[in-house]
N, C-alpha and C positions, 0 to 999 in steps of 0.2 A: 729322535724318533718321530716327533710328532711331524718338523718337517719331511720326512721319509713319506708318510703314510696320510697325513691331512688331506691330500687329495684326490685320495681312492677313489674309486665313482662305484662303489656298490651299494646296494639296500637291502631288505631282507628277505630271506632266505624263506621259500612259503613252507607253513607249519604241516604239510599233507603232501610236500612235493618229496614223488620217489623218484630217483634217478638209479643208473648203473653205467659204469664204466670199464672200460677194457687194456689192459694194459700191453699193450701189443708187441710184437718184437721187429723194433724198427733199426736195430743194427744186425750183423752175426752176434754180436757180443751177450745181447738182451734175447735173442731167440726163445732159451728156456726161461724166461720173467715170466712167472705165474701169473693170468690173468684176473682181474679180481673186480668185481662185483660187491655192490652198496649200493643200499639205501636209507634212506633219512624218514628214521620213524616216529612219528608223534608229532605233537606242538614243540616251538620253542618255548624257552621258559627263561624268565630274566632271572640272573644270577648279582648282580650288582647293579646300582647306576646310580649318576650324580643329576642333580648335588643334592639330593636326600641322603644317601647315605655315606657322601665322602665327610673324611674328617678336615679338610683343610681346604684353601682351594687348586691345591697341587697332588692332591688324594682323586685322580683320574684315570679311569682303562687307559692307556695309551700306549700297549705294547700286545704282545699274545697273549694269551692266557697259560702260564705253566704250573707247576705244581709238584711240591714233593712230602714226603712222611718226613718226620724225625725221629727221633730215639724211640719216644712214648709213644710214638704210633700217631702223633697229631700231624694233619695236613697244610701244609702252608701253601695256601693257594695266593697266587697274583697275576696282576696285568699292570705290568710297571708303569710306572711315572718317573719323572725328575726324584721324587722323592716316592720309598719305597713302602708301600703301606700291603699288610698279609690280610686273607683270611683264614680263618682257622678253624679247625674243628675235626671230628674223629673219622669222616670221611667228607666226600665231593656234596653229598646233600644235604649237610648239617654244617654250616660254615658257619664262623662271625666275624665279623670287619674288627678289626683291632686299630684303634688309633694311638698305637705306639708306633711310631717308623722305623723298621729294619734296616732303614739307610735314609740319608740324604745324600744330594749332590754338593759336593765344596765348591763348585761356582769359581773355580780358579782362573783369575785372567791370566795366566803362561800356557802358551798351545805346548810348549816344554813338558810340562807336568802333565797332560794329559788326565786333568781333573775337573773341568766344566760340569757340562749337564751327561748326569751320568744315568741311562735305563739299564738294571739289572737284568735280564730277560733270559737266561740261562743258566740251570743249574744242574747238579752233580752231586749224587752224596751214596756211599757206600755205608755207614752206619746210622744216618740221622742224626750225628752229631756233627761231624765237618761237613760240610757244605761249599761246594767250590762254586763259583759263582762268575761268567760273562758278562760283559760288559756291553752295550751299544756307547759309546763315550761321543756325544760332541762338543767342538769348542764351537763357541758364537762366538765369532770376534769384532761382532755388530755390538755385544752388549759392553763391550771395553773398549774406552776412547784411543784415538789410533788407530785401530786392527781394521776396520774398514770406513771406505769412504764410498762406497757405493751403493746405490739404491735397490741393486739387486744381493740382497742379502747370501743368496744360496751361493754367490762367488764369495761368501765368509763365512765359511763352514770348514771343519777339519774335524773329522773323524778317526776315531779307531776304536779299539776292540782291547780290552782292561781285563783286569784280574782281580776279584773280590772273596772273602774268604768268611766263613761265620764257623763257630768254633763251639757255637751253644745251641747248636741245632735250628740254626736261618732264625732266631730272634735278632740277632742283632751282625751285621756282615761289614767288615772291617776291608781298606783298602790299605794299598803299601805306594811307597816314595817310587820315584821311575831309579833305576831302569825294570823293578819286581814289579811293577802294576802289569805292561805291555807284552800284549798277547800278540796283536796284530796291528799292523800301522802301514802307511807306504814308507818309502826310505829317501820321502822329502820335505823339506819343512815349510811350514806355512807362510804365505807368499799372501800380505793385504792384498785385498779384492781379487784374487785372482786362484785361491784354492790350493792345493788341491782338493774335493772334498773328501777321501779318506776310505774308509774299510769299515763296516760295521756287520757285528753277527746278529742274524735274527733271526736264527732256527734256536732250538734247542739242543741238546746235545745227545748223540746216540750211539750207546754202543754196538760194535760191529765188527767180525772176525780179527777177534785181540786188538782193535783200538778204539778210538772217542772220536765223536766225528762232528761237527757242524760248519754248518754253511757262511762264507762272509763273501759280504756284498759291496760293488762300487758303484754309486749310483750314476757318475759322470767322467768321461774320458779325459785325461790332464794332460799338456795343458787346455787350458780353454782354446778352441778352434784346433784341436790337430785332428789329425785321420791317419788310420793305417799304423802298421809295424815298422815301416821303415820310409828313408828317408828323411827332409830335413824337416816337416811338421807332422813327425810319427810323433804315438802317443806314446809316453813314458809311465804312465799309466791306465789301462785300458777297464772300460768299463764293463760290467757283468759280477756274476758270483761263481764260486768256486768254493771245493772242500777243503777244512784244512780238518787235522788230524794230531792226536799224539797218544801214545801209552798213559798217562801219567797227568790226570786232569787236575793235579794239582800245584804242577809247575808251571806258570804259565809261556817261560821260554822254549817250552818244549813243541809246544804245534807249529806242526809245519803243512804249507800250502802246495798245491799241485801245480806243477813247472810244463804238464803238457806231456811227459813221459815217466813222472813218479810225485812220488811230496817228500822233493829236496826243497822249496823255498822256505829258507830261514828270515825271520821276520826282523828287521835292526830300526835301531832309533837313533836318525839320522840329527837328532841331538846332543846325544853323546859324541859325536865329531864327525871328519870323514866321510862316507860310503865308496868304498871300492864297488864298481860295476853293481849299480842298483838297481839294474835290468833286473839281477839277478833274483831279488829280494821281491818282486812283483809277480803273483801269482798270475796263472794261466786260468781264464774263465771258461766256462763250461756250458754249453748250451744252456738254456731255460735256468739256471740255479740265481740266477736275477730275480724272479720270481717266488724264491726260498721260502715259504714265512715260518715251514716244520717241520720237524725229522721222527719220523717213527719205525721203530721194528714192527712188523707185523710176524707175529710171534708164530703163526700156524703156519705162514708158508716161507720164513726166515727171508723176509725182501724189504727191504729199508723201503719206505712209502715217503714223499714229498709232499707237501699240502705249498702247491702253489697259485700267486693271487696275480691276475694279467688283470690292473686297473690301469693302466695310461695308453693302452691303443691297443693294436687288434695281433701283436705280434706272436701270440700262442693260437690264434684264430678266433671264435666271438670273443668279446671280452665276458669274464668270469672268472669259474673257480676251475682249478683242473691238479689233478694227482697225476706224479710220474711216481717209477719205483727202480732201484737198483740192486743186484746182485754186488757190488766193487765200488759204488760213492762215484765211481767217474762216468761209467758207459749208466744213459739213465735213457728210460723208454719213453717215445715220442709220450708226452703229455696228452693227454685226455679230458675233454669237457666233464663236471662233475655237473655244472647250473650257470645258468649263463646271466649275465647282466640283465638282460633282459625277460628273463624269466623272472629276476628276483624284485623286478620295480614293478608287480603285477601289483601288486596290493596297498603299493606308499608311492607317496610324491617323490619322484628326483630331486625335485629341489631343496625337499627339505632336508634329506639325510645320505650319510654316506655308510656303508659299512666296509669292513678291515678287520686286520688280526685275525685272519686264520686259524686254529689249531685244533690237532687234536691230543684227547686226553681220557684214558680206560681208567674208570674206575677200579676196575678189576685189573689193573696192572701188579704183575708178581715184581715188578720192582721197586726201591723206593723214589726215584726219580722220575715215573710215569716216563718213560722214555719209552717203554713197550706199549705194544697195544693187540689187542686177540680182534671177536668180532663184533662187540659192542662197545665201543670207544663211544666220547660225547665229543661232539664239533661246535666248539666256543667261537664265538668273534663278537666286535663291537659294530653298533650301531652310535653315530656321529651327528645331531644334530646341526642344521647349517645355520640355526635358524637363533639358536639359543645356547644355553651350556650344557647342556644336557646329552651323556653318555648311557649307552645300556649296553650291561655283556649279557649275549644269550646263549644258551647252550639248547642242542638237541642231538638225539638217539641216534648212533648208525649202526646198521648191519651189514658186516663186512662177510664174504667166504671170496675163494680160490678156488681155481681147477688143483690144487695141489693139495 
């Protein structure tokens, strides 16, 4: 995660800046997508940051900010790290940093096992006792002799998308041996210095006409140097994000990814042996969902909302923050500027900071998994020091309505 996101070029978000945005209907498909309007009301206000208040020095924002209730009604709020530290408390404004960890990473040198550096960054839970729990999984295989010999580390990255489970209401979330960790993965094995770098989820999860939905991402086209679908330097795995989906967020072999004309792609672990036709097994990306960072219902006018981040060039148009929305997870409406980069470095140095992480999260959500959201949601992200170690999550106000 951290290599995912280090590079963001954002900064902060000004405490008085109103915007509004339109969600337009840029297919037949999206016509009827309710248009929706926000603004961002109030100051921001720090929520966490290091290293005053981290416990460890692995106790850092370095993922979104998600959140869910448990049984007793207590909030477990986080922004994962390698290691998984909550805050807690009876709702979103009354929190305490708990330095007990809800998880580590087992640091496992086998890209096999799929057990490295693991960010929890997704969750699920129907009564506040089980908790089903996503994974962002990377292998380094910079940190284990062997695995690479090249100076560009990011050709020694292997990715995929895990399965973790807590059983006491997300105090403590428990992983399983492969082939039960693997949710998502490509259907090739890891190749020193040369990748592929893999599949990671970093939405959250949202439910949506009878299923579970979140976004996984490929951050670079495999192998190293190919182009295109076909012919003899097509890529066998193509870069971008796309939905996957399943009934039943507690199986993890059950999500499946979009092939382009439905979500038949079944996910295999091309370690267990074999792979017959691994085309097959390689999701079809989807315009802008490369951009992914959150998945919300917007409960009033029932349209899955996107909280998408354009920090490495200008491919959604200024660089910034922009929301798409969906009626179907697939047809999603041309993206919309919410604040642009350049609005947001009105008030701080570029050079000194970046911010990321994206998301949002209603207080007032009628579910336990904040997966919903009405018209006052808070809009969390981190702010990055380049300067020093110093992280801050801030959260501020939005008001959201619809022509619906």
């Amino acid at each position: 995660m951290a290599l995912k996101f280090m590079m963001l070029k954002l900064s902060t978000l000004l405490s008085s800046f109103s915007f509004f945005f339109l969600i337009g209907s840029a297919t037949a498909q999206s016509a009827s997508t309710p248009r929706i309007q926000a603004t961002l009301d109030g100051p921001r206000t720090v929520v966490f940051q290091t290293p005053e208040q981290s416990c460890s020095a692995n106790d850092i924002p370095d993922s979104m900010a998600r959140a869910f209730r448990d049984e007793n009604g207590v909030v477990h709020f986080f922004t994962a790290s390698a290691v998984l530290y909550a805050s807690l408390g009876p709702d979103l404004d009354h929190l305490t940093h708990s330095c007990k960890p809800a998880y580590s990473s087992p640091q496992g040198g086998n890209p096999a096992d799929y057990d490295d550096e693991i960010w929890l960054s997704s969750f699920y839970t129907f009564d506040g006792k089980t908790v089903a729990a996503l994974s962002h999984t990377e292998y380094h295989g910079w940190s284990f002799a062997g695995e690479c010999n090249t100076s560009n580390i990011n050709q020694c990255e292997f990715d995929s998308d895990t399965y973790h489970q807590s059983n006491n209401g997300g105090y403590r979330f428990d992983s399983f041996a492969v082939p039960r960790n693997v949710v998502a993965g490509v259907p090739f094995e890891y190749v020193v210095d040369s990748g592929p770098v893999g599949y990671s989820v970093d939405t959250n999860i949202v439910p949506y006409d009878g299923y579970f939905y979140a976004i996984t991402t490929d951050d670079g086209s495999w192998p190293i140097g190919c182009s295109g679908s076909s012919g003899p330097n097509a890529c066998l795995v193509p870069s971008g994000g796309g939905p996957i989906r399943t009934t039943n967020v507690f199986d993890p072999s059950s999500w499946r990814g979009w092939d382009g004309s439905d979500f038949k792609v079944r996910f295999v672990d091309p370690y267990l042996g074999p792979v017959q036709h691994p085309e097959s097994h390689v999701y079809t990306p989807l315009p802008y969902m490369e951009f992914a960072t959150g998945l919300n219902l917007y409960q009033p006018a029932n349209v899955v909302v996107a909280t998408l981040l354009d920090y490495f060039n200008d491919a959604l148009g200024e660089p910034g923050m922009y929301f798409t929305t969906s009626t179907d997870m697939v047809h999603w409406t041309r993206p919309e500027l919410v604040v642009t980069l350049r609005q947001i470095l009105d008030r701080e140095n570029p050079k000194d900071y970046l911010y990321a992480y994206f998301s949002l999260i209603d207080p007032a959500a009628p579910d336990m998994s904040f997966s919903v959201i009405g018209n006052h949601p808070y809009l969390y992200y981190v702010r990055l020091s380049l300067t020093g170690q110093e992280r801050k999550v801030f959260r501020q106000r939005l008001t959201l309505s619809s022509n619906r």
